[in-house]
Structure formats: structure tokens, C-alpha cells
C-alpha positions as CSV (number, residue, x, y, z in Angstrom):
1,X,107.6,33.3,141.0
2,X,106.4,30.1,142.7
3,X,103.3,28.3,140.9
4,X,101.4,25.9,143.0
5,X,97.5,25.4,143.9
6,X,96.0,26.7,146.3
7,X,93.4,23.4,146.3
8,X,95.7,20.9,145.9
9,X,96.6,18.7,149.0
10,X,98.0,15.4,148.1
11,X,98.9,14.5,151.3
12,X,97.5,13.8,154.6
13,X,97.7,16.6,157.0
14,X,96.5,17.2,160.8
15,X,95.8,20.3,163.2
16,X,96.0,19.9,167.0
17,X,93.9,21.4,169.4
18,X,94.1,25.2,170.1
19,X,94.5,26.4,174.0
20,X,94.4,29.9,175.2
21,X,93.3,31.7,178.1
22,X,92.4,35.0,177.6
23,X,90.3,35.0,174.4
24,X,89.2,32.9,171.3
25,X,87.9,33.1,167.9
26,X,87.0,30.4,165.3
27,X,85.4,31.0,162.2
28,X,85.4,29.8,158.4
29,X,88.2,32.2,157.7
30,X,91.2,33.6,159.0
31,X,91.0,37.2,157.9
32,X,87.4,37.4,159.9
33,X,88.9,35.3,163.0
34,X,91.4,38.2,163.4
35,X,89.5,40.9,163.3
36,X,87.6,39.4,166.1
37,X,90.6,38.7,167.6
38,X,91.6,42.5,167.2
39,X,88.8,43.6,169.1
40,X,88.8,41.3,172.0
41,X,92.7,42.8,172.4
42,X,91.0,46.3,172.1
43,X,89.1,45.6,175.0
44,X,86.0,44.1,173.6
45,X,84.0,41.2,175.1
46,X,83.0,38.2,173.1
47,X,80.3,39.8,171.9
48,X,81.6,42.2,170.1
49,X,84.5,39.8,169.0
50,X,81.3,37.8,167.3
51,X,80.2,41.2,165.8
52,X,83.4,41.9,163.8
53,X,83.6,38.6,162.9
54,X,80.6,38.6,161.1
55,X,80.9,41.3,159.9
56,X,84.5,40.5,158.2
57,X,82.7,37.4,157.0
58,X,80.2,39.3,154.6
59,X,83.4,40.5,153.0
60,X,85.8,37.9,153.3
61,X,83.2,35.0,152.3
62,X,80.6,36.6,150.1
63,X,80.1,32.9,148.6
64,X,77.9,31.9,152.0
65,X,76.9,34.9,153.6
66,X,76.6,38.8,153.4
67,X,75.0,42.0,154.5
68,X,71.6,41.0,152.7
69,X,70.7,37.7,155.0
70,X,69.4,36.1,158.2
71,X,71.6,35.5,162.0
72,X,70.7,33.8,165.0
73,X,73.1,33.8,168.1
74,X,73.0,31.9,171.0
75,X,74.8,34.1,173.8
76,X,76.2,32.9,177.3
77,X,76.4,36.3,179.3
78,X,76.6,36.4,183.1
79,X,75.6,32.7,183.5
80,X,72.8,32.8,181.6
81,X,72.0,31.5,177.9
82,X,69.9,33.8,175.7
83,X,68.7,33.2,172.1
84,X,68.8,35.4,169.2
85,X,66.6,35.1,165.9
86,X,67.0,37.5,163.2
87,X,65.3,35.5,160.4
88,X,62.9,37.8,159.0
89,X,59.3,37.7,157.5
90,X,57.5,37.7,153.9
91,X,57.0,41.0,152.4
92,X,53.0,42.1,153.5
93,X,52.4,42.2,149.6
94,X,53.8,38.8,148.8
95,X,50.9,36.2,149.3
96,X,49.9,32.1,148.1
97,X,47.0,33.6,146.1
98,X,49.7,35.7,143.8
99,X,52.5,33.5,143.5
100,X,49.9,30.4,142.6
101,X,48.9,32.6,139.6
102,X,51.7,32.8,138.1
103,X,51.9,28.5,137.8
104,X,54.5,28.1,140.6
105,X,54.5,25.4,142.7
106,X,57.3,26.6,144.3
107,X,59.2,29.5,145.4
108,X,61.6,30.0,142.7
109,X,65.3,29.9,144.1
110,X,67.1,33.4,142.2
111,X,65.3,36.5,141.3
112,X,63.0,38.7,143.6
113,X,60.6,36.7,145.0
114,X,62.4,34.4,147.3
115,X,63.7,37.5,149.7
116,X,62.7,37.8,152.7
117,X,63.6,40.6,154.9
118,X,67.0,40.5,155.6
119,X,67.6,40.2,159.9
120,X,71.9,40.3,159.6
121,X,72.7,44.1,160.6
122,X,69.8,44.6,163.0
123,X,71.3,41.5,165.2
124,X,74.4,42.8,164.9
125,X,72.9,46.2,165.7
126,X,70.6,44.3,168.7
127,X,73.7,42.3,170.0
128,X,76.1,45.8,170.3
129,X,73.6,47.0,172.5
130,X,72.1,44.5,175.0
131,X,75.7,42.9,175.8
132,X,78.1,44.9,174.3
133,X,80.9,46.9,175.3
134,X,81.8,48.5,171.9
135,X,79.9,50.8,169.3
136,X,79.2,48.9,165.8
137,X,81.9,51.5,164.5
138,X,84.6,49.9,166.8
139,X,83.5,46.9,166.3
140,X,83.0,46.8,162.8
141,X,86.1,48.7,161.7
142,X,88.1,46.1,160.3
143,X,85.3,44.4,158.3
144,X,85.4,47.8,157.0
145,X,88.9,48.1,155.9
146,X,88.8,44.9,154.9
147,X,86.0,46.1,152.4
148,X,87.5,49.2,151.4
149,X,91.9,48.3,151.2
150,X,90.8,45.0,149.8
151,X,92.3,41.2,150.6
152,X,93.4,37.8,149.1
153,X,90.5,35.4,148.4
154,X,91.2,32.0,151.0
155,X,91.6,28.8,148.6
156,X,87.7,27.4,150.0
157,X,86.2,30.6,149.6
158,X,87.7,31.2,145.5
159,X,86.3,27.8,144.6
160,X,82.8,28.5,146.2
161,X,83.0,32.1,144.4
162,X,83.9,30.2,141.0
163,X,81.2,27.8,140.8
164,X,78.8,30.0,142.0
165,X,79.8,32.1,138.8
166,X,79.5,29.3,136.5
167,X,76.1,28.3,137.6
168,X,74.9,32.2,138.0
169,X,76.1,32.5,134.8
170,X,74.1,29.6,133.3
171,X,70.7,30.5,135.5
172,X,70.5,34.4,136.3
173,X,69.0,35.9,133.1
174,X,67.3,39.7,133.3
175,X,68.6,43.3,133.4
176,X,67.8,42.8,137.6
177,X,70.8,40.2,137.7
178,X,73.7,42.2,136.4
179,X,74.6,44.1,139.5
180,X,75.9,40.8,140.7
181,X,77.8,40.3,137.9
182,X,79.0,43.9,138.4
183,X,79.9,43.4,141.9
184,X,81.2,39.9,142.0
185,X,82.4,38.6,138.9
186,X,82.4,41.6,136.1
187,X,84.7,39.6,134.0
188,X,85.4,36.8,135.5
189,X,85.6,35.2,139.4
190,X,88.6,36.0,141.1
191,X,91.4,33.3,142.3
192,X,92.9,32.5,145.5
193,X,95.4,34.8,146.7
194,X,94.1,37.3,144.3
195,X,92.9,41.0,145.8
196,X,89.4,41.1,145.5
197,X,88.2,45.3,147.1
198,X,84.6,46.5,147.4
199,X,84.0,50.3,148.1
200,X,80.4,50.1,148.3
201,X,80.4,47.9,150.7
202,X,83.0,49.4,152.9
203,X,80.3,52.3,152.7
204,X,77.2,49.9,153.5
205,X,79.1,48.5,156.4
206,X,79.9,52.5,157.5
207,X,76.4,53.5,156.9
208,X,75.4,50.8,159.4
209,X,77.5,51.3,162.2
210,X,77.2,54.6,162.5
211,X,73.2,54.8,162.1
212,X,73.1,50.7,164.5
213,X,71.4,49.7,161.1
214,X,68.9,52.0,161.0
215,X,70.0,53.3,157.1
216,X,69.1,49.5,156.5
217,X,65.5,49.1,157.8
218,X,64.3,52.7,157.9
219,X,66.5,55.0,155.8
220,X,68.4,55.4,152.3
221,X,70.1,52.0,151.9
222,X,65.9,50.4,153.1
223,X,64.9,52.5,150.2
224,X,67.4,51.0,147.8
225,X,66.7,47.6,148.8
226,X,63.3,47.9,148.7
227,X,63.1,49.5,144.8
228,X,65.8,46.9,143.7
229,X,63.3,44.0,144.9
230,X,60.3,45.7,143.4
231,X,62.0,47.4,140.1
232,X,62.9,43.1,139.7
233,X,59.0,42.0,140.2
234,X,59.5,41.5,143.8
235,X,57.3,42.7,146.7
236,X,59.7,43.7,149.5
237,X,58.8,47.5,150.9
238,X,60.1,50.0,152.7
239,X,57.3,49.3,155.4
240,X,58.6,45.5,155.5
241,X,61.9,46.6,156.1
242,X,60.5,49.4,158.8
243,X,58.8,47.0,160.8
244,X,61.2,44.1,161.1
245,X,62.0,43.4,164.9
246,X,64.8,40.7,166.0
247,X,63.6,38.3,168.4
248,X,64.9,37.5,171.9
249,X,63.6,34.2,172.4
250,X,64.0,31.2,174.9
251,X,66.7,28.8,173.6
252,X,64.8,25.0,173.5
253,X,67.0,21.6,174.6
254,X,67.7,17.8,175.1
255,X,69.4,16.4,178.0
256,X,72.4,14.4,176.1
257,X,74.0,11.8,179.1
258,X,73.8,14.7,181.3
259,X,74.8,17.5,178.6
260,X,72.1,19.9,177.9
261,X,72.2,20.7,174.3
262,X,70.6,23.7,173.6
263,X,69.0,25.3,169.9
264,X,67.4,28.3,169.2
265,X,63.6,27.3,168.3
266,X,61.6,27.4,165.0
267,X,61.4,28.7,162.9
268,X,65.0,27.2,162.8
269,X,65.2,23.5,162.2
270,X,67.6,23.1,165.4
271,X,64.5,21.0,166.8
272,X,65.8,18.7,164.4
273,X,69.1,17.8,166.1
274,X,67.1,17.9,169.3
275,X,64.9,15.5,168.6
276,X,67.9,13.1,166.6
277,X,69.8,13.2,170.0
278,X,66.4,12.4,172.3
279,X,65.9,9.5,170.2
280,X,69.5,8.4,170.2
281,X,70.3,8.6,174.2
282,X,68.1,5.2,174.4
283,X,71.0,3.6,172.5
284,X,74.4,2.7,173.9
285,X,77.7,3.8,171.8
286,X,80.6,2.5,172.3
287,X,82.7,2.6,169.3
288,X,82.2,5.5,166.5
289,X,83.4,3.2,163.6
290,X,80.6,0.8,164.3
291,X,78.3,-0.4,161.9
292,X,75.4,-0.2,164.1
293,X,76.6,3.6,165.5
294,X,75.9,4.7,162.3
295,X,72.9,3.4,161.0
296,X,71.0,4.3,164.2
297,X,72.4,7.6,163.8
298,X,71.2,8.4,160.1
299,X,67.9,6.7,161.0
300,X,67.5,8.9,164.3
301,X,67.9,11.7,161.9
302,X,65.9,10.4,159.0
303,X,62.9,10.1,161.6
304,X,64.1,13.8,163.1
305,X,63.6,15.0,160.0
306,X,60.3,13.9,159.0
307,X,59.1,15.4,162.0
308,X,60.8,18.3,160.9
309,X,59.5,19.1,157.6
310,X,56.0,18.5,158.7
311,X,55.7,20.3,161.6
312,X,58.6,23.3,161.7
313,X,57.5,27.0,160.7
314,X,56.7,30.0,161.8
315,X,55.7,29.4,165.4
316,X,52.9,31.3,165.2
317,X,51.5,28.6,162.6
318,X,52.9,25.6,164.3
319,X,50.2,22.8,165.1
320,X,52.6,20.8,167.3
321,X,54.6,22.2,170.3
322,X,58.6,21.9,170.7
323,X,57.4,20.2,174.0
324,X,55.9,17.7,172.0
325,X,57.8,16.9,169.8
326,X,60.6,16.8,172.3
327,X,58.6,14.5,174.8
328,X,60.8,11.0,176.0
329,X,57.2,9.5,175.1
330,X,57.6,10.6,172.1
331,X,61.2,10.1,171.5
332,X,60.4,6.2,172.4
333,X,58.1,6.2,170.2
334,X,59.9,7.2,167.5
335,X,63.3,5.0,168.7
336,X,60.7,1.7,168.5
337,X,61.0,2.5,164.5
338,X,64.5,1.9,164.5
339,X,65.0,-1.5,163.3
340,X,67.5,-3.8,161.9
341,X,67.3,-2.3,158.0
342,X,67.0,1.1,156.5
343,X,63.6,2.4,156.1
344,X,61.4,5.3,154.7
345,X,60.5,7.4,157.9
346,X,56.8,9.1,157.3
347,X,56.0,12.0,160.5
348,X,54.9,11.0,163.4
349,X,51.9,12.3,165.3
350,X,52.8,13.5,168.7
351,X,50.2,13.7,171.2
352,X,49.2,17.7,171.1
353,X,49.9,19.8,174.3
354,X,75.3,29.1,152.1
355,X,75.9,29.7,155.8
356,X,79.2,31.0,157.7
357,X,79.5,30.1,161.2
358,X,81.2,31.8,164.4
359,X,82.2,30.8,168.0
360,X,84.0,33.3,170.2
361,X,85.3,33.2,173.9
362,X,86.4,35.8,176.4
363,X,88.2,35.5,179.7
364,X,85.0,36.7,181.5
365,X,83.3,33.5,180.7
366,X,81.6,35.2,178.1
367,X,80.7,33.0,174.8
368,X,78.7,33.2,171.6
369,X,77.8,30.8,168.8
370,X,76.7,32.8,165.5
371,X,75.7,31.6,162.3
372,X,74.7,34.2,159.0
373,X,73.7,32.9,155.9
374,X,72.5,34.2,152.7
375,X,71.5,31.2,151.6
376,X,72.7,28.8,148.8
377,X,76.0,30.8,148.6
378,X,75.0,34.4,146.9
379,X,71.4,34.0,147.8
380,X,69.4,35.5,145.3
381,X,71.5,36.9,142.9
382,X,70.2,40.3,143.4
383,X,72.7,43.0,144.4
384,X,71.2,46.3,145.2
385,X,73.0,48.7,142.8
386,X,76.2,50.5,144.4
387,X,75.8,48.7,147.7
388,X,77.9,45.5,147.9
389,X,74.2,44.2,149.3
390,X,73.8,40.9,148.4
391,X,70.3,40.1,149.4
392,X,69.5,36.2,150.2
393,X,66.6,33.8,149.3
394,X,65.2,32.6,152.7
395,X,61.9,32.3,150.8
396,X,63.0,29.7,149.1
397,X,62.1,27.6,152.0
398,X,58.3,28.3,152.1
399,X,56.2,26.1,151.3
400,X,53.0,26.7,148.2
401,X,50.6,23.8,149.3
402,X,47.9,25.8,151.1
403,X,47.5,23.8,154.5
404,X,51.1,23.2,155.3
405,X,52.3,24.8,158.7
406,X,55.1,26.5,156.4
407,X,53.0,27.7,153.7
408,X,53.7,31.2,152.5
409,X,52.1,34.2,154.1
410,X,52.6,37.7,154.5
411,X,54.6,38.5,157.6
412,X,55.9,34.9,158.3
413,X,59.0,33.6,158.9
414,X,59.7,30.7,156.7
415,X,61.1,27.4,157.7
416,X,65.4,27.9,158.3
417,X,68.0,25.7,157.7
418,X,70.7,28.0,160.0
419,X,71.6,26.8,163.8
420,X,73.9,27.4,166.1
421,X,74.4,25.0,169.1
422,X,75.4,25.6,172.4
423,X,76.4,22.4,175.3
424,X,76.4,23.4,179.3
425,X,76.3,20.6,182.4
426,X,75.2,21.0,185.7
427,X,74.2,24.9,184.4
428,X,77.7,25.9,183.5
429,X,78.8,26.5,180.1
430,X,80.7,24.0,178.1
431,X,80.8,25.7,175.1
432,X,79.5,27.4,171.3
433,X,79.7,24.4,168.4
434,X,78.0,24.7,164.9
435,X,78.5,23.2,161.2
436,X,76.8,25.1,158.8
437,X,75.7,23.9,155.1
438,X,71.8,23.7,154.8
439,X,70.2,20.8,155.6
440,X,73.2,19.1,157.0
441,X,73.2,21.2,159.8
442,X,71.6,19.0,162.2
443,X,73.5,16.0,161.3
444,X,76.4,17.6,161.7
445,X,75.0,19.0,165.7
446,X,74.5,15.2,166.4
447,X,77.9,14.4,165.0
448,X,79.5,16.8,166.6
449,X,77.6,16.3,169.8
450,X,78.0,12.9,170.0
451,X,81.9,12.9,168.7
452,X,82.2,14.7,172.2
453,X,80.2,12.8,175.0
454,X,79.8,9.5,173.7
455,X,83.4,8.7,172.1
456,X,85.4,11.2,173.9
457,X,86.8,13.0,170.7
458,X,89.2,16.6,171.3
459,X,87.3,19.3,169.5
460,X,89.6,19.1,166.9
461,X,89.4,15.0,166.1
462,X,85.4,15.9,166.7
463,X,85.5,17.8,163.8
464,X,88.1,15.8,161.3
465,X,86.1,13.1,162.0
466,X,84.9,11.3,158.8
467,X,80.7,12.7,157.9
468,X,77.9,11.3,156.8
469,X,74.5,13.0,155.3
470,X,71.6,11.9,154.6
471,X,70.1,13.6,151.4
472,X,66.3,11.7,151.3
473,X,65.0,8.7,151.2
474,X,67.3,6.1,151.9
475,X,70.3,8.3,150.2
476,X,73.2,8.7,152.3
477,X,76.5,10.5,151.1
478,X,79.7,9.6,153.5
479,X,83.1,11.5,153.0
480,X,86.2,9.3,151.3
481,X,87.8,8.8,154.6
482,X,85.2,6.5,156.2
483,X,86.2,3.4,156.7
484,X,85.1,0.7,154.0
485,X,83.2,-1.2,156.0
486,X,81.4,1.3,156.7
487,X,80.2,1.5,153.3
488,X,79.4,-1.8,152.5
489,X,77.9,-2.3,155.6
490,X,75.3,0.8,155.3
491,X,74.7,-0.7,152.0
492,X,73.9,-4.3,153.2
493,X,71.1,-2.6,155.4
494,X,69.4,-1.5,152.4
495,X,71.3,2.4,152.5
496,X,71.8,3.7,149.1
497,X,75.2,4.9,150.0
498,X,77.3,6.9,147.6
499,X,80.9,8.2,148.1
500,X,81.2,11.9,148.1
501,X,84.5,14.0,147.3
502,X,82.8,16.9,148.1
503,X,83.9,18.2,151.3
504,X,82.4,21.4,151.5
505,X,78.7,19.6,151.3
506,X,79.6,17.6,154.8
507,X,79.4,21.0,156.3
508,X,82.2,23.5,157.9
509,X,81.9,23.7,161.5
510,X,83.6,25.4,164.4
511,X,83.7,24.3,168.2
512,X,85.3,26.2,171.5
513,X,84.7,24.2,174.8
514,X,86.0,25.8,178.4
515,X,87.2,23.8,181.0
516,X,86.8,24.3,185.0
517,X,90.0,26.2,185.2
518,X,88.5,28.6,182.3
519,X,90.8,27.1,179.8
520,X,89.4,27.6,176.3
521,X,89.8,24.6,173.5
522,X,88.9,25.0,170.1
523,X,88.9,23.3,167.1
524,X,88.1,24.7,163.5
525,X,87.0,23.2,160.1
526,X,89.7,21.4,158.6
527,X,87.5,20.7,154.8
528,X,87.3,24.7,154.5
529,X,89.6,27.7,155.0
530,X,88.8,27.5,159.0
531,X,90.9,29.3,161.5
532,X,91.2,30.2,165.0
533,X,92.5,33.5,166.6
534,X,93.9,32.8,170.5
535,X,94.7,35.3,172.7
């Protein structure tokens, strides 16, 4: 018997590009990318490719997504783009006044009160039905079997699962926490290559494809999750879960050096990149490995940010406008700021008028970039009982200070860190991209966005390309494969730059671009168990 790890990888290694003509999938895992895959060959569109994708990822890679969380889509279908938010609200009972009572000053990050209403099956369900050619129960077959024969954990996805355990096991105390434990770890996490099987949520996954989710928001599985939440001191009903609605919405974007690069808008931070990139285009770049490059581009996104966290929420509750905020007079403004050392950005004041990601391809010039998360990994750490529902913590992203714009409420949707990314020119489609991981999601859109116009990167080098992320303040982490004068010269500008081994923190991101011959390229995450499927 051979003995080797799975996580072990002494030596350099490289992946080329990936061509193909009729059909493409890239995801976060290969077990997910085929079962897209499948279904394209089946005589699916891309569409429902991105359906069985995701829904092979909530059991593939329970560590950064499942059944119990949030999706937004951006879909190109008959020339068109369309957006996709699934995020959902607060519970009606959840409000400032209670939570403020207890002493928090926060939403906590585990137990019942950071759900939200989960949006995952009702965009798959929505999806399926305004572009697709499949029912969910084609579509969703082999995340089903998947669920229900069982497979071998990916190396990326065992290490997530095992220090998710270790910290769950440290942090989740209360009777309301062991059906995790039960479902996910009941003696210990399993290892890569092991067989991990769950029957319950084969069933879940059945249950919603036959019903197109209904059994989540308005029948025995809505009633489950509800009386899990509550039974745990929660405040999610089976009215919260009746009323949720996706959203169809307007995808916003910036005109990169004639790329538009489209976002879905807020309550998703994908303003952020936006705004990053508007300020950056009044640069030149020339060379990636510059000094210069880089510290404009961390303090483009330091700025971006700012703007972000003071003014991103719930649209409803939004003081500023995305056409504000996205302005050129404003982006100048903020681009003025830029100087020649690293500074402490404060908001501007505009003049007033754990995350899996998916792209997928057809040969009909069909494409869709999908992200599902449930949110630091597991998300809550509440598993509804006998359901393989993991639910998420989305909540966990409200604010509690009274006059914020993303201050708790019921019914709102609180600020959210997932984004997928779409880039078309002259009104044609170019392509889905995304890099998931929380708060590096932006900076990774800019990256990625710039790895591709302005230095003229494959979308494979786009995404082996060394990362940086900016945590706050003036902290930046950069991966082990920057170059050193890189380092030192951040640090020379007055960065507080650290080294980072962690490669799973510098996000995992996929990218598929078509070319005018309708020749798909992709290129997958090379720091995670990425894959693409090619037909």
C-alpha cells in the first residue's frame, strides 16, 4: 500500500491553459466540475451545468458552502447579462433593540443568531426555470448520488474540514451544536481520499428538486429549519422562510481600458472592485512586478474599501448611490489620495445623486459565473437534525451601531462578502471570472482583472500569479512567491507587510474567457483542489 500526503508538494509545478469548444466547467473541485460536465453532454445548457455544479459542491466541499447559504449569478443568455441575488433577509423577529439587550456589540459569529434566511436552492430553483433546459431532478442528480454512494474528500477540501473541526471543537458549546458534530465530524474529521457519504442530504437535495425548493421555504424541511433556529434561541420562522424572494436585479460596472467589468450590486461588496479598478484606470501599468503597480493597487483598494464599509447595505438603506460612488469625479478624487507612502484611507463623501465559486460555458454562447457560500466555512455550526443542512451566518456581517447604513433590521439584507464577476467589450461576452474567500474577493476581481488587460496574462498565469491582501490598516499579507523586492519595497513605503504561507486565504478563483471564433479558455485555482471539465 503506497503512503504519501496528499498536501505535500515539494516541488514546483505548472498547469497550461484549458481549450475546448463545445463546453466548459471550472470550479473548486473536480467531482463538482464533472457533474456539470455530465449534464452539459446530457444536453443541458450552461445553466444547468452551473446548477449541478453547485449543487455537487454542497456535498463535495461542505467546508465553504452548502444547502443552508446565500448565491448570486451573473448569467450571459442570448446576448444579454442578467444578475442574480439570492442573499436573503433578517428574520422579522430578530431586531437592534433585542440583540443590544443581551450586551452584544456584535453579531456573534456561531450559534442561532447570525442566520439569515438561506437564498442557495431558491436560485438554483429560479435559475432552472427562467433559462434552463433541465428539471432540478436532472440537473441535480449527480449532486445526489454523490450525497447518497458517497466520495473521497480532495486534499484542499480535508484540510479545510480538519481545522474547521478543531476550532468548532474549541468554540461550539450547547446541546444546538451537536448535529454538526453528528453530521460532520462524529468522531473525528475525515482525510483525503477517505469516503465521506451523507443520506440525509442525498434526501434534502431530492426533496428540493422535485418540489423546485419549495420543501425548503414553504414545507417540511422550512419547518425543520425554522424550529432548529428557534429551539437554539434563534428567531428564523417559517413565515421568514415563506416570504423570501430571489432578486433579478441590474448587474452595475466600470469601463476597464475598454473592458466593461460587471458586479452584481449591494448588498454585495462587488462595488468594491468597481470602484478599486475606476480609481486605478488613471494609472498606467506596465510591468506587474513593479513596485509602484502594487502599492497603487493595495491603496486603490484600501480607499475602495473604506467606501465600502461605510456606505454598502441593503439598498433599500443606502445613503449614497452606486452612481456615485462610481462617478470618474469621484474616482479622481479619490486617485488624488494616492501618494508616494502608505496611508490610512478614512471614506469619502461622494456628492449625493467560506465561499465556492463556479464558471461554466456552452457552445451556444451561453455563460455563468456563480458563487455559494455559507460563510466562514460551516457557517454557523447549526445542522438541522437529519438534513445534511448546514445553515450559514450571513448575519454575522450586520452591523449593531444604530445609524450605520448596515445596521441590523428585520427583513434586511446584510452587507456580503460573495461576488461573481463578469468582463464583455464592445457588448460581447468575454467571459465569467471570480475568487472567492471573504473579504479578499475584490482584491482578487482587480488582480484578476488587471492580470488580463493590463499585463496580458493567459487565464491560467492570471491566476498562478503571486497575491497580495490587504487585511486593515496598513497590513498587507503577499503569498511566498512574490518577488523580494517586492516585499521590502511595500515595506519601505510604510506597508506593514507580512509573508503568508497560507494559500487558501489569497483566495481560490476560477476564470473561462471565449474568443471570436467561440473558443473557450479557462484556467482554474492552482492553491486549492481546482478543476476544469472540457467538452
Amino acid at each position: 500500500m503506497l503512503s504519501f500526503d496528499a498536501l505535500n508538494y515539494p516541488y514546483a509545478s505548472r498547469r497550461n491553459v484549458v481549450y475546448a469548444k463545445r463546453g466548459m466547467v471550472a470550479t473548486s473541485q473536480p467531482l463538482a466540475a464533472q457533474a456539470g460536465l455530465q449534464v452539459l453532454q446530457a444536453g443541458g445548457n450552461a445553466i444547468d451545468a452551473a446548477i449541478a455544479t453547485a449543487a455537487a459542491l454542497t456535498v463535495v466541499e461542505p467546508s465553504a458552502n452548502g444547502i443552508g447559504g446565500d448565491a448570486f449569478a451573473l448569467v450571459w443568455h442570448q446576448g444579454k447579462l442578467h444578475g442574480l441575488n439570492a442573499s436573503g433577509p433578517a428574520p422579522q423577529a430578530m431586531t437592534l433593540e433585542k440583540l443590544t439587550a443581551q450586551g452584544l456589540t456584535e453579531v456573534p459569529k456561531y450559534g442561532p443568531l447570525p442566520v439569515t434566511v438561506p437564498g442557495t436552492p431558491a436560485a438554483w430553483a429560479a435559475l432552472a426555470q427562467r433559462f434552463g433546459r433541465m428539471p432540478l431532478t436532472r440537473s441535480m442528480a449527480g449532486a445526489i448520488e454523490l450525497a447518497q454512494d458517497g466520495f473521497p474528500l480532495s486534499p484542499s477540501v480535508a484540510f479545510a474540514w480538519q481545522q474547521a473541526t478543531k476550532v468548532f471543537r474549541q468554540q461550539l458549546k450547547g446541546d444546538h451544536f451537536k448535529s454538526w458534530f453528528d453530521t460532520f465530524a462524529p468522531e473525528r474529521a475525515p482525510l483525503a481520499g477517505e469516503i465521506w457519504r451523507s443520506s440525509a442530504h442525498a434526501q434534502t437535495l431530492q426533496s428540493i428538486a422535485e418540489t423546485k425548493a419549495e420543501s425548503f421555504y414553504r414545507g417540511p424541511l422550512a419547518e425543520r429549519i425554522a424550529s432548529c433556529v428557534q429551539s437554539a434561541g434563534g428567531y428564523l420562522s417559517t413565515q421568514d422562510l415563506a416570504d423570501f424572494q430571489v432578486d433579478w436585479c441590474d448587474p452595475i460596472s466600470v469601463n476597464y481600458r475598454g473592458y466593461d467589468v460587471w458586479e452584481i450590486p449591494p448588498n454585495g461588496h462587488g462595488l468594491v472592485a468597481l470602484m478599486a479598478l475606476n480609481i486605478l484606470k488613471g494609472f498606467e501599468f506596465t510591468d506587474r512586478d513593479a513596485l509602484l503597480t502594487h502599492h497603487r493597487q493595495i491603496e486603490a483598494i484600501k480607499l475602495a474599501f473604506a467606501d465600502g464599509f461605510a456606505h454598502i447595505a441593503d439598498p433599500a438603506h443606502m445613503r449614497v448611490s452606486v452612481a456615485d460612488l462610481l462617478s470618474e469625479s469621484y474616482a479622481q478624487e479619490r486617485r488624488a489620495l494616492i501618494g508616494e507612502h502608505a496611508s490610512l484611507p478614512l471614506p469619502g463623501d461622494p456628492a449625493r445623486g467560506g465561499t465556492v465559486y463556479l464558471s461554466t460555458a456552452d457552445s451556444e454562447g451561453n455563460m455563468v459565473s456563480l458563487i455559494q457560500s455559507n460563510y466562514m466555512g460551516f457557517g454557523s455550526g447549526l445542522v438541522v437534525p437529519g438534513t445534511g443542512i448546514a445553515l450559514h451566518n450571513r448575519g454575522n456581517n450586520f452591523s449593531l451601531v444604530a445609524d450605520h447604513p448596515n445596521c441590523l433590521a428585520p427583513g434586511k439584507r446584510p452587507y456580503h462578502t460573495i461576488i461573481p464577476g463578469f468582463l464583455t467589450k464592445d457588448g460581447q461576452a468575454v467571459g465569467p471570472f471570480g475568487v472567492m474567500g471573504g473579504f479578499m474577493q475584490p482584491q482578487g476581481h482587480v488582480q484578476m482583472v488587471m492580470n488580463t488587460v493590463d499585463f496580458g496574462l493567459n487565464p491560467q498565469a492570471s491566476l498562478d500569479a503571486p497575491r497580495w491582501e490587504w487585511e486593515a490598516g496598513k497590513r498587507v499579507n503577499i503569498e511566498r512567491s512574490t518577488p523580494e523586492h517586492l516585499f521590502h519595497g511595500l515595506a519601505r513605503l510604510g506597508h506593514d507587510v507580512t509573508w503568508s504561507n497560507n494559500r487558501i486565504a489569497f483566495g481560490r478563483g476560477q476564470i473561462i474567457w471565449r474568443n471570436a471564433d467561440g473558443v473557450l479558455c479557462g484556467g482554474t485555482e492552482p492553491r486549492t483542489d481546482g478543476s476544469i471539465a472540457a467538452w
